[in-house]
DRENDRENLO-869434 format. One record per atom (N, C-alpha, C, O, CB): residue in three letters; x, y, z. Coordinates in pm, whole numbers, padded with zeros to 5 digits, always signed. Glycine has a CB too. Example, Ala and Ser with C-alpha at 12.3 -4.5 7.8 and 13.67 -1.06 7.14 Angstrom:
2
ALA+01319-00569+00780;ALA+01230-00450+00780;ALA+01320-00330+00780;ALA+01424-00332+00846;ALA+01131-00447+00905;SER+01285-00225+00708;SER+01367-00106+00714;SER+01290+00003+00787;SER+01341+00114+00804;SER+01408-00060+00572;
END
This chain:
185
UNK+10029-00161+03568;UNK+10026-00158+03424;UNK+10048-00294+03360;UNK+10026-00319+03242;UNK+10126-00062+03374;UNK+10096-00381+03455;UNK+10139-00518+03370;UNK+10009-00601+03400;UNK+10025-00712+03349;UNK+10299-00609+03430;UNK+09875-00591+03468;UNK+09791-00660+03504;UNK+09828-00760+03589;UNK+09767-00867+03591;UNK+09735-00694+03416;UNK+09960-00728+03684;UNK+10005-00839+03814;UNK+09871-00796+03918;UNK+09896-00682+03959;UNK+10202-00798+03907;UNK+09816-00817+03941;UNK+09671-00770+04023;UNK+09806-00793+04202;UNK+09828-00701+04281;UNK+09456-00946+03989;UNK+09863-00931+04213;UNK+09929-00953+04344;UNK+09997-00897+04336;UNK+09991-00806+04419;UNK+09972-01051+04392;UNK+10079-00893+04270;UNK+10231-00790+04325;UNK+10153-00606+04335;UNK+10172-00517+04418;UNK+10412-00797+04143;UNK+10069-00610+04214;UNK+10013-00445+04283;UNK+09962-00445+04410;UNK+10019-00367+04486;UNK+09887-00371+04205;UNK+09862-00515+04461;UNK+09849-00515+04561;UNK+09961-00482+04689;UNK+09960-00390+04771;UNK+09800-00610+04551;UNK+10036-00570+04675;UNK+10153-00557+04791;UNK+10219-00468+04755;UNK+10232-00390+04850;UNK+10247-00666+04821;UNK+10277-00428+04653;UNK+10343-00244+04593;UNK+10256-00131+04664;UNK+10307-00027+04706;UNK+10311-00204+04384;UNK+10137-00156+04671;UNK+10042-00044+04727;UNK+10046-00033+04883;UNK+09999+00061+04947;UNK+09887-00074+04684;UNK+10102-00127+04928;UNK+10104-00116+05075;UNK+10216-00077+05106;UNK+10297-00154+05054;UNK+10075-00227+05149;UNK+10281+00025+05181;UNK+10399+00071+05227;UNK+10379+00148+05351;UNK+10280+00217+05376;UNK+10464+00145+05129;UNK+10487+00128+05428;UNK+10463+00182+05552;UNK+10523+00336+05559;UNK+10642+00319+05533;UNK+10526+00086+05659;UNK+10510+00422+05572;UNK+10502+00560+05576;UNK+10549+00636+05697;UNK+10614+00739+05680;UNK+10377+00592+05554;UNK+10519+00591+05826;UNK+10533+00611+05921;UNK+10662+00732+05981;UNK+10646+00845+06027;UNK+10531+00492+05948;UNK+10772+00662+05960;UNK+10858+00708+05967;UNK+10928+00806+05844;UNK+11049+00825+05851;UNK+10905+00616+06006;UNK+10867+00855+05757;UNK+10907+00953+05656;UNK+10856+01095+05675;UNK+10866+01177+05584;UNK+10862+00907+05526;UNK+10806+01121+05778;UNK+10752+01250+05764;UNK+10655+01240+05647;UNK+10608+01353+05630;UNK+10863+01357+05742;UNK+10618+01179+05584;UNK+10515+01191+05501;UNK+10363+01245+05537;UNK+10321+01193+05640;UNK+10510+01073+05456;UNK+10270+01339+05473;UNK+10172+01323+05537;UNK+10059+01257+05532;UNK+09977+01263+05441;UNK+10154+01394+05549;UNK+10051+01174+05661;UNK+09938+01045+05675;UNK+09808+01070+05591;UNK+09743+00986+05530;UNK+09882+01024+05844;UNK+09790+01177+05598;UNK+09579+01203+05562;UNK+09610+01205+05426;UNK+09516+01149+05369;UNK+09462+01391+05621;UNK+09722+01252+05317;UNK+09741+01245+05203;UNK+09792+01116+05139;UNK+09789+01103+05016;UNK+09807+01337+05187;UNK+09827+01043+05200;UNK+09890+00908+05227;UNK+09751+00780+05184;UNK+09740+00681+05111;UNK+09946+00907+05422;UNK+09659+00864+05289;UNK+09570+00746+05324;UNK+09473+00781+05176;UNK+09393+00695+05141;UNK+09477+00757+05510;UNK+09484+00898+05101;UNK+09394+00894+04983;UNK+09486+00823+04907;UNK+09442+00720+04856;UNK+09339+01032+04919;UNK+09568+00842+04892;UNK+09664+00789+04738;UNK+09639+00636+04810;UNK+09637+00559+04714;UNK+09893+00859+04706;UNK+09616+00546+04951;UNK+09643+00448+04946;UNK+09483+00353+04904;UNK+09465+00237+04866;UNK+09723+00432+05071;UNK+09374+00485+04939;UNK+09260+00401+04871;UNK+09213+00444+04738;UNK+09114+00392+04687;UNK+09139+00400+04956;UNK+09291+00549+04672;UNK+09289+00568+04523;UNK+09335+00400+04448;UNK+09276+00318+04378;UNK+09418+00710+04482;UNK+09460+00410+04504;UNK+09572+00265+04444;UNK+09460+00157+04506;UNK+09432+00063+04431;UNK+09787+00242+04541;UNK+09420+00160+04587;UNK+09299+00019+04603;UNK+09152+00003+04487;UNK+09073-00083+04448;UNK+09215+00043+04784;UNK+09180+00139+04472;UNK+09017+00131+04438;UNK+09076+00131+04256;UNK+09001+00093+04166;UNK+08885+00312+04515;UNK+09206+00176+04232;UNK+09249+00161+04105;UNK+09272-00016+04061;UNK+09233-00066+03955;UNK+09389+00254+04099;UNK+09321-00066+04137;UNK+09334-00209+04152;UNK+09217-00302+04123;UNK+09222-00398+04046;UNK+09372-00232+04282;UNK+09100-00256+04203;UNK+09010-00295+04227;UNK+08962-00285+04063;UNK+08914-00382+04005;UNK+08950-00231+04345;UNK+08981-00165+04004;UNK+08870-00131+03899;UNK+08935-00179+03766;UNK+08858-00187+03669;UNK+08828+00041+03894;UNK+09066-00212+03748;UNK+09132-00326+03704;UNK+09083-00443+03687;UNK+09082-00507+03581;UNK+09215-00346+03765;UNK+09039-00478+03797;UNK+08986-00658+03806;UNK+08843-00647+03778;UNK+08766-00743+03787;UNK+09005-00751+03981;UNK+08802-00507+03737;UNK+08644-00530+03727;UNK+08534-00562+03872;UNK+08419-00605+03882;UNK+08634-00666+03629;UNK+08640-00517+03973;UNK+08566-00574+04102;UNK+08460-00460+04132;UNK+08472-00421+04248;UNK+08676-00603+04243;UNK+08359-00396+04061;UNK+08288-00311+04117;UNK+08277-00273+04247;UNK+08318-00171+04301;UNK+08202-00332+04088;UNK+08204-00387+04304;UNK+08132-00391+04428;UNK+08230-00346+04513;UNK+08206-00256+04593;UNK+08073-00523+04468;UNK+08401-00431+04502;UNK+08499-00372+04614;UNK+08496-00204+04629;UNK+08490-00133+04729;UNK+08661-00420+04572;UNK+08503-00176+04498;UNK+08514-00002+04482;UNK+08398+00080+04582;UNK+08405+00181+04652;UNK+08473+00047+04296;UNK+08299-00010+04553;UNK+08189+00060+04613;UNK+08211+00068+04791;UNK+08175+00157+04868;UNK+08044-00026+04565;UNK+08288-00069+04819;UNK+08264-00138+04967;UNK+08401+00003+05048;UNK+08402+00045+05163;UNK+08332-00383+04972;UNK+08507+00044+04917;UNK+08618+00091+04977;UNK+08574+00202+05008;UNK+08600+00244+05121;UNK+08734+00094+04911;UNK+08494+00281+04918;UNK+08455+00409+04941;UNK+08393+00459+05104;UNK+08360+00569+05148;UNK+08352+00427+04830;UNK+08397+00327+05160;UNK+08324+00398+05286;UNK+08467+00446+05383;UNK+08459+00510+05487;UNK+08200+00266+05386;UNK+08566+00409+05335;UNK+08709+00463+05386;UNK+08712+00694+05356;UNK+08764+00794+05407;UNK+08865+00342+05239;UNK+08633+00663+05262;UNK+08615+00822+05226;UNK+08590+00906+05317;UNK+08665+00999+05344;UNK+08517+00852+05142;UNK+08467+00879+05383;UNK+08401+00960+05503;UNK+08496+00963+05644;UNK+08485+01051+05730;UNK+08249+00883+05541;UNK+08597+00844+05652;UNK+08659+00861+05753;UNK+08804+00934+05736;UNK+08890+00962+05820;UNK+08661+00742+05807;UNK+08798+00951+05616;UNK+08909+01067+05582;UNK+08905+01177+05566;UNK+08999+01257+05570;UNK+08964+01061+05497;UNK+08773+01200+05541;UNK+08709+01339+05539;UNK+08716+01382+05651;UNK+08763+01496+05648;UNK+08578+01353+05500;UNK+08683+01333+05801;UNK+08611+01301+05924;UNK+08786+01374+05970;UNK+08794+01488+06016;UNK+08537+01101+05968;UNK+08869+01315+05954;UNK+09018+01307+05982;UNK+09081+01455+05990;UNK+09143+01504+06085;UNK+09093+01218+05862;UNK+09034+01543+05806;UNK+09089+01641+05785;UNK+09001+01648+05602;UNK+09014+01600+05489;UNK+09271+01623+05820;UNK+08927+01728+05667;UNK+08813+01782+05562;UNK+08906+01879+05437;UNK+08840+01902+05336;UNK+08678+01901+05663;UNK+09004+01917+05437;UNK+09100+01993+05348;UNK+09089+01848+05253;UNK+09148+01884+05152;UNK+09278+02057+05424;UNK+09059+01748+05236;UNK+09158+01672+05175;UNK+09017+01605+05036;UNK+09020+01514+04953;UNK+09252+01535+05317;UNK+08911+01710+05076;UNK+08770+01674+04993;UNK+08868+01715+04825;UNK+08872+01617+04751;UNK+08583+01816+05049;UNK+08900+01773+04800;UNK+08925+01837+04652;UNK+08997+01720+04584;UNK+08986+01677+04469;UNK+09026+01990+04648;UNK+09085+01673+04702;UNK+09182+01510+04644;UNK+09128+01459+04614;UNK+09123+01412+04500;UNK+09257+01409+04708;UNK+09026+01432+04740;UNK+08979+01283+04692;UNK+08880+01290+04575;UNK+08849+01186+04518;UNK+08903+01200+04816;UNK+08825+01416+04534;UNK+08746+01415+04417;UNK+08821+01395+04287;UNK+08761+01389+04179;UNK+08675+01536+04411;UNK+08919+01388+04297;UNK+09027+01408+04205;UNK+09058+01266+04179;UNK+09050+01215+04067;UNK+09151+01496+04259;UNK+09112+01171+04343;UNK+09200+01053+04305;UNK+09078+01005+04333;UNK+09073+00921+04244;UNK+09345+00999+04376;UNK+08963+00993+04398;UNK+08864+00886+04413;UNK+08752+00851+04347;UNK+08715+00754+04280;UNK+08824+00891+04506;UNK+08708+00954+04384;UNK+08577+00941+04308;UNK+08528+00915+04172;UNK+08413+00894+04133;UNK+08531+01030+04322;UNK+08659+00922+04098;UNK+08616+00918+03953;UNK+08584+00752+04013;UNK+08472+00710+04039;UNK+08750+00963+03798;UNK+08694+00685+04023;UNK+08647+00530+04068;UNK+08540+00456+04120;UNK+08513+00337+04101;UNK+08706+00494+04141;UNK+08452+00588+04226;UNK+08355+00511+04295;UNK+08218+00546+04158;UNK+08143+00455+04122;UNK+08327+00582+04490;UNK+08208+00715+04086;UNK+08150+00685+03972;UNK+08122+00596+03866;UNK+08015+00567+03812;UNK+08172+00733+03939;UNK+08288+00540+03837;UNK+08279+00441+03707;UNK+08205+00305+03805;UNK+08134+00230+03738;UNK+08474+00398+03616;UNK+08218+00272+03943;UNK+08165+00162+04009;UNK+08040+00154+03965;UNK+08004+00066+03887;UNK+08171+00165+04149;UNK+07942+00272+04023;UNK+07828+00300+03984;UNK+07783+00262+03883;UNK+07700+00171+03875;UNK+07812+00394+03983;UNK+07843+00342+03761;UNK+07812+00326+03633;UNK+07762+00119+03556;UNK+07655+00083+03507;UNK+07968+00406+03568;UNK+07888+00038+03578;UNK+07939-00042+03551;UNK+07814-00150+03678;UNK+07783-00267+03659;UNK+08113-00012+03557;UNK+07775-00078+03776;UNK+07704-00184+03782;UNK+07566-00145+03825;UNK+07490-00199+03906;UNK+07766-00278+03865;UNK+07549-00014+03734;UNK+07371+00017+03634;UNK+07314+00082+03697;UNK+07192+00086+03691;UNK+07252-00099+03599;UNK+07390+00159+03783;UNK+07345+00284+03853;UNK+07376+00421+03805;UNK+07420+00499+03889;UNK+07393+00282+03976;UNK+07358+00466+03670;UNK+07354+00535+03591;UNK+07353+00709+03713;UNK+07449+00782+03738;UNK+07224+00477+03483;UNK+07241+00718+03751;UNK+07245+00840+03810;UNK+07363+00891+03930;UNK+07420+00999+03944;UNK+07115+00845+03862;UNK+07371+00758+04011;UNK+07444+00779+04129;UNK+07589+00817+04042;UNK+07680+00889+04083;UNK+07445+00632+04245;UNK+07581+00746+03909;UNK+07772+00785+03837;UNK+07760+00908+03780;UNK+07857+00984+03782;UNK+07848+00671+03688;UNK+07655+00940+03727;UNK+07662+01102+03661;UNK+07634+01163+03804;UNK+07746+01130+03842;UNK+07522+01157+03516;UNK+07582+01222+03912;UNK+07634+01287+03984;UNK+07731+01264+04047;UNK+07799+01366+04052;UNK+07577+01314+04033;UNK+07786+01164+04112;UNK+07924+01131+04123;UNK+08036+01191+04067;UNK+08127+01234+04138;UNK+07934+01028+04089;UNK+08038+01197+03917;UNK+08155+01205+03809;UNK+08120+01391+03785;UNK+08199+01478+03748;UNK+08124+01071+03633;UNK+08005+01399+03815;UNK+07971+01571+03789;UNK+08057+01691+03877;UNK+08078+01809+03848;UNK+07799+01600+03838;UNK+08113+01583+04037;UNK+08152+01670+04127;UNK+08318+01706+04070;UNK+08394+01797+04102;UNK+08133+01601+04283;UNK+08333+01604+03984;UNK+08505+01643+04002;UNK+08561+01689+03889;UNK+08518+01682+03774;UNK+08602+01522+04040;UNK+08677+01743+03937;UNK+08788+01821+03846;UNK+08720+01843+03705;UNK+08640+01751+03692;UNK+08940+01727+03826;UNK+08716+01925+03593;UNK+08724+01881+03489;UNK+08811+01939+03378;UNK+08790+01990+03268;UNK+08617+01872+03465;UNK+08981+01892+03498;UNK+09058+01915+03393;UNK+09190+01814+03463;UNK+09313+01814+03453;UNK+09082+02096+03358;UNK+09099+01739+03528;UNK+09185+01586+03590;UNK+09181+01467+03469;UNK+09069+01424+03441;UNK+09085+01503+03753;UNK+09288+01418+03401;UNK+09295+01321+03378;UNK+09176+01211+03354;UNK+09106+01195+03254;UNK+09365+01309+03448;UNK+09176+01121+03509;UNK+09101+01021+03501;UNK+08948+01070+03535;UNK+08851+00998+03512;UNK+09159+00917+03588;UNK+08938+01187+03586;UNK+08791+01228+03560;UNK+08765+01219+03446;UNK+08685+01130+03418;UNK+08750+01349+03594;UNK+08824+01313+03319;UNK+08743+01301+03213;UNK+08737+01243+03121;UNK+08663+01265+03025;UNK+08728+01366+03177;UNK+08831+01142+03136;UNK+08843+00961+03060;UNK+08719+00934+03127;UNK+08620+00958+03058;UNK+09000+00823+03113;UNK+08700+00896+03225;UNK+08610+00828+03303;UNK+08391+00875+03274;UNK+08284+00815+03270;UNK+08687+00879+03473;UNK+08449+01022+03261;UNK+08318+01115+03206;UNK+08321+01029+03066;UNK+08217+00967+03043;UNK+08345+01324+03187;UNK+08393+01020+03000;UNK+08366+01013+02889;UNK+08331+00868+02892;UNK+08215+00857+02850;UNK+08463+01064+02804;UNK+08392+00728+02928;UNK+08325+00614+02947;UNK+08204+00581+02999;UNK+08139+00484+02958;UNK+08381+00561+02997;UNK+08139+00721+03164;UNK+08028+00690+03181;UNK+07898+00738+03058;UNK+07786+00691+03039;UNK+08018+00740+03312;UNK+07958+00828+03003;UNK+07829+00921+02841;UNK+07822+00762+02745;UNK+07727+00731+02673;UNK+07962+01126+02679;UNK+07943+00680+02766;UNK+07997+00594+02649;UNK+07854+00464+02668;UNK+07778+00415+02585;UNK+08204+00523+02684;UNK+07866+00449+02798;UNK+07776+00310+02860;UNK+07619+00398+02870;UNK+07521+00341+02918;UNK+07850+00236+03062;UNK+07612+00531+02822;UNK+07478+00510+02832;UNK+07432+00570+02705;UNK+07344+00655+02686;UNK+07414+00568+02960;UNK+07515+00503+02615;UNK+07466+00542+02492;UNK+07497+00676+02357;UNK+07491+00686+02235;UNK+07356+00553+02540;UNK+07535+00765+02489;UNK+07562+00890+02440;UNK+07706+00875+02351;UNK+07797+00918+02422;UNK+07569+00995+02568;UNK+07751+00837+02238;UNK+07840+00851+02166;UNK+07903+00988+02140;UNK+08026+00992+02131;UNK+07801+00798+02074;UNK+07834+01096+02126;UNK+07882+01192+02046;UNK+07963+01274+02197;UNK+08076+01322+02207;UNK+07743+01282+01941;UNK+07840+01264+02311;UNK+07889+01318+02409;UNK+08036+01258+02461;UNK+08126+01342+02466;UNK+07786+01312+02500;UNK+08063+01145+02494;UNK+08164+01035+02506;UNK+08305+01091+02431;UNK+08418+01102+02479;UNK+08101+00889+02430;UNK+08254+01122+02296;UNK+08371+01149+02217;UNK+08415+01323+02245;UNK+08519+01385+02220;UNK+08329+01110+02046;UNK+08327+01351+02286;UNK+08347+01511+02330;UNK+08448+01534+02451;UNK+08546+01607+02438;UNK+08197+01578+02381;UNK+08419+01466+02573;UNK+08488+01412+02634;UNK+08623+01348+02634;UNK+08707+01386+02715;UNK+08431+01370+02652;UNK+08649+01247+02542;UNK+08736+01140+02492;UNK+08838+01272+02434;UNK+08959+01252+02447;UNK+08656+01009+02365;UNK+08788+01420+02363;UNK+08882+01443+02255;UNK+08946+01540+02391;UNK+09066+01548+02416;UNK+08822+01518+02076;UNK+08822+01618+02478;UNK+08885+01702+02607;UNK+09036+01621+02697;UNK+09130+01679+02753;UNK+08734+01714+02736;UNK+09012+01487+02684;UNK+09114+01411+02805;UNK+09226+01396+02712;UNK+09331+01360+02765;UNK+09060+01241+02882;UNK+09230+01419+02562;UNK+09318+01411+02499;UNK+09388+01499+02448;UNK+09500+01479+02400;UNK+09296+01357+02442;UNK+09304+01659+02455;UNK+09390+01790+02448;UNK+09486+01793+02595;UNK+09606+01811+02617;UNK+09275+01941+02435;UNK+09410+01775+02651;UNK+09491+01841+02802;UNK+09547+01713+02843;UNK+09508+01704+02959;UNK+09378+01917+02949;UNK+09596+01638+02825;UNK+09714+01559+02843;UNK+09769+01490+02694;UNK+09772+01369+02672;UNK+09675+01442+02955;UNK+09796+01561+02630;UNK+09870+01483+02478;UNK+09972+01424+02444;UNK+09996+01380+02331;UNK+09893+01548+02389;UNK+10045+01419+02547;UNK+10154+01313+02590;UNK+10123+01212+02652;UNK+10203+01153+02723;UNK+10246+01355+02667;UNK+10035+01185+02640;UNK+10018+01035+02728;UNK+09939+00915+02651;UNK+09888+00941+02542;UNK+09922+01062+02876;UNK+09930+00797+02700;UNK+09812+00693+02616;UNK+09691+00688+02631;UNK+09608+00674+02541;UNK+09821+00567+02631;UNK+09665+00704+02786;UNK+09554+00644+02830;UNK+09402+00692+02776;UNK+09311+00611+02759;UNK+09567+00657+02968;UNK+09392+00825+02756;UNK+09277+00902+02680;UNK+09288+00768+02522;UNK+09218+00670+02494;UNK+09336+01128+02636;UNK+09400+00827+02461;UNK+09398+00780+02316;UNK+09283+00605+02341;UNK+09171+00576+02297;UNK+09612+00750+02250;UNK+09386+00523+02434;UNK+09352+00389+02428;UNK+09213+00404+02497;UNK+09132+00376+02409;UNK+09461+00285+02498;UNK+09140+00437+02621;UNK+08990+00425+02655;UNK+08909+00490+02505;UNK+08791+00457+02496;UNK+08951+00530+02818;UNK+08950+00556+02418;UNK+08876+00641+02339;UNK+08887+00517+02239;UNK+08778+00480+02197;UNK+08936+00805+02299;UNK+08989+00451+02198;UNK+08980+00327+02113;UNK+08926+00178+02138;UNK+08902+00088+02057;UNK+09093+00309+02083;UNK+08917+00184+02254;UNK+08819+00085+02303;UNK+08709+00069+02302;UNK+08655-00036+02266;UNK+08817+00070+02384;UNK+08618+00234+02367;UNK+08514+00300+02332;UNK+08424+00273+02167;UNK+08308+00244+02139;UNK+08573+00434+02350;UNK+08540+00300+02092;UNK+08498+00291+01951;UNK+08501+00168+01939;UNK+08394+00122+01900;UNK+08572+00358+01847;UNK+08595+00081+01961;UNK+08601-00030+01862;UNK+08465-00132+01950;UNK+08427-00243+01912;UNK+08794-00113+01850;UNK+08411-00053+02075;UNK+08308-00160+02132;UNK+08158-00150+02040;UNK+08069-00234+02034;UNK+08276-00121+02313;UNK+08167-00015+01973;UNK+08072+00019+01888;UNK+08054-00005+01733;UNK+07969+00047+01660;UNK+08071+00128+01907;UNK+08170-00110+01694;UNK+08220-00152+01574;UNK+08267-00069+01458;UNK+08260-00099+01339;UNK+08137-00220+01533;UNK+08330+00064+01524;UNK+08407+00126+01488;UNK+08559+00126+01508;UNK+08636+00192+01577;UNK+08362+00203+01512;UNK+08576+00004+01398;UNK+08750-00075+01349;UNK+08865+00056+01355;UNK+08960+00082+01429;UNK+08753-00151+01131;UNK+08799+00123+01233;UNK+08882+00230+01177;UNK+08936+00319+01280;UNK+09055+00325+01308;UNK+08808+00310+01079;UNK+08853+00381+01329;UNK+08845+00483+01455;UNK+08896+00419+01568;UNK+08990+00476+01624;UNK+08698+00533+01493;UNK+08850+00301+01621;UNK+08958+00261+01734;UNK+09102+00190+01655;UNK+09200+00180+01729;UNK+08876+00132+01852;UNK+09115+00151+01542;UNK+09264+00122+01512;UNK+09344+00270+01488;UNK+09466+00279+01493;UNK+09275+00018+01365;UNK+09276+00356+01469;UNK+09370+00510+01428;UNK+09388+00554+01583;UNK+09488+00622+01609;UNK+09264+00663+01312;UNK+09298+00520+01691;UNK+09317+00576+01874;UNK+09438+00474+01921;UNK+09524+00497+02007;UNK+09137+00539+02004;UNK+09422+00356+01841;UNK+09540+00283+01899;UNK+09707+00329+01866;UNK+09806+00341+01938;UNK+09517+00137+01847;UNK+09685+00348+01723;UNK+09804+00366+01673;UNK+09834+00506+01746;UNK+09954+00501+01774;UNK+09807+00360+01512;UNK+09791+00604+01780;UNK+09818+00737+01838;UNK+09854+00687+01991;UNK+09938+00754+02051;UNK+09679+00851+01823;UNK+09805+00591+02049;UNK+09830+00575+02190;UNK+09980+00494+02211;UNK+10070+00509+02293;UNK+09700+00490+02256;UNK+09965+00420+02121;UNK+10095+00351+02057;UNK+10227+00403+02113;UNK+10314+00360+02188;UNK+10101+00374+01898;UNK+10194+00564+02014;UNK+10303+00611+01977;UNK+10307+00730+02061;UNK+10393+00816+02043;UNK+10312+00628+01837;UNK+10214+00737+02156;UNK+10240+00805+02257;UNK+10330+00754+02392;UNK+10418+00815+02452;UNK+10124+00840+02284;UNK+10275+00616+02419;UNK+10355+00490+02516;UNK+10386+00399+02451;UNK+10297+00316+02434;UNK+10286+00421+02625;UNK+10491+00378+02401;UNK+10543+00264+02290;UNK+10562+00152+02377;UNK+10581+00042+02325;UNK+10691+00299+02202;UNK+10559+00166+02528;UNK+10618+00036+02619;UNK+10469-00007+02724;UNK+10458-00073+02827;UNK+10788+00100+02741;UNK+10365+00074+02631;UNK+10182+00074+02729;UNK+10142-00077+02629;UNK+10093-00065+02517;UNK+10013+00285+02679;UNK+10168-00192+02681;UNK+10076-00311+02585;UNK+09981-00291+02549;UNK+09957-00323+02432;UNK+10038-00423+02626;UNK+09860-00217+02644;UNK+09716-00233+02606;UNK+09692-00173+02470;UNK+09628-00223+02378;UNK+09620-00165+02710;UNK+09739-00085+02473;UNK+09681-00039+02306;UNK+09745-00128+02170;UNK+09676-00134+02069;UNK+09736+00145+02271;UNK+09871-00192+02174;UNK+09869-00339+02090;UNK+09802-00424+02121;UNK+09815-00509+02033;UNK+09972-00410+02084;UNK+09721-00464+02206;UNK+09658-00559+02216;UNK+09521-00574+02154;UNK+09474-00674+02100;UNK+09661-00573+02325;UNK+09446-00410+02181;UNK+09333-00377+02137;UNK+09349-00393+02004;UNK+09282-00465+01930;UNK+09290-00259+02176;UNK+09495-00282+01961;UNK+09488-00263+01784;UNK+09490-00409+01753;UNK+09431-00428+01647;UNK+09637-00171+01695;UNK+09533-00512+01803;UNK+09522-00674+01747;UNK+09397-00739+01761;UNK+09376-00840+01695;UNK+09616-00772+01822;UNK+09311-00693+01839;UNK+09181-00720+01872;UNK+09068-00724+01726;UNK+08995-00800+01663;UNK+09144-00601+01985;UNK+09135-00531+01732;UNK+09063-00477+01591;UNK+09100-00525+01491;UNK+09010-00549+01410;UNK+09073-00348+01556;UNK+09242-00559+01450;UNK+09251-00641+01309;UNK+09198-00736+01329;UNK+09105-00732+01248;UNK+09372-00679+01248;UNK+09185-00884+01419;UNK+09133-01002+01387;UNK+08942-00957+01363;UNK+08865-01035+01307;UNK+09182-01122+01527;UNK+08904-00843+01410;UNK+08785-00797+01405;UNK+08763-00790+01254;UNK+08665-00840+01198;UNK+08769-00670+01483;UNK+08889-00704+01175;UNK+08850-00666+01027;UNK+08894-00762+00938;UNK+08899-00733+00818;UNK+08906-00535+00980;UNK+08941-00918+00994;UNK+08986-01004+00959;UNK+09080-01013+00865;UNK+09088-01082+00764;UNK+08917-01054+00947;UNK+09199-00875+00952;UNK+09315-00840+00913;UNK+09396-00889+00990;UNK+09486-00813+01026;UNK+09332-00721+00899;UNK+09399-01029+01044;UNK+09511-01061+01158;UNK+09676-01108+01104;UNK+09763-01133+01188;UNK+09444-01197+01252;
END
């Protein structure tokens, strides 16, 4: 959350071994947190390169397909999306949950990049009923807008995300984005 890209990195690596923990559930949350990292830095291509870790987890213990549609795939979709492979991200993003979190933030950013506004926001308002305690819907939904030069609408998603995570920077940063935008700085 602080955009330390190094220290996440090394936070994401932990050895497990000895906890009784279980490994095959282990090994998704550890290429979810990679491929979350990854999609942080904008590194598409890594997302794409990690995903081949998928099949060998599947391969491992096939119970563990519903997770990874859950913690992964939204990631290897938005990869897709982001670098203009439109179809491979809408079926991608079609397989999972749709009442996960970062699936339907993520649904709603891939409708966002291809134009579809109204759909996007349909989306944007779904990730924000079913988790309404949180920022992250509010702030992707104000970003969304304010990339479409809609000030108003992403400064009112900020202030709600705000005041949902008062200690989440990104959504002050954006809402500061948008005032120097309305050349309200």
């Amino acid at each position: 959350g602080e955009h330390d890209f190094k220290s996440a990195r090394s936070a994401a690596v932990t050895n497990w071994n000895d906890t009784g923990f279980n490994l095959s559930i282990k090994g998704v949350d550890d290429l979810a947190a990679e491929m979350f990292i990854a999609t942080q830095e904008g590194d598409w291509r890594r997302v794409i390169d990690a995903d081949a870790k998928t099949s060998a987890l599947l391969a491992k213990q096939a119970t563990l397909r519903d997770l990874l549609l859950a913690r992964v795939t939204p990631f290897v979709a938005m990869a897709h999306a982001r670098l203009g492979d439109l179809k491979a991200a809408n079926a991608l993003i079609a397989e999972t949950p749709d009442h996960c979190d970062l699936c339907l933030r993520n649904r709603a950013q891939i409708a966002e990049l291809q134009g579809q506004h109204a759909r996007a926001d349909w989306w944007f308002s779904r990730a924000v009923s079913e988790n309404k305690s949180i920022p992250f819907a509010y702030t992707d939904w104000g970003h969304a807008l304010m990339t479409n030069a809609d000030l108003d609408g992403a400064i009112a998603k900020f202030e709600q995300a705000h005041a949902k995570g008062p200690h989440f920077a990104d959504p002050l940063e954006m809402w500061g984005e948008a005032l120097i935008a309305k050349n309200r700085s």
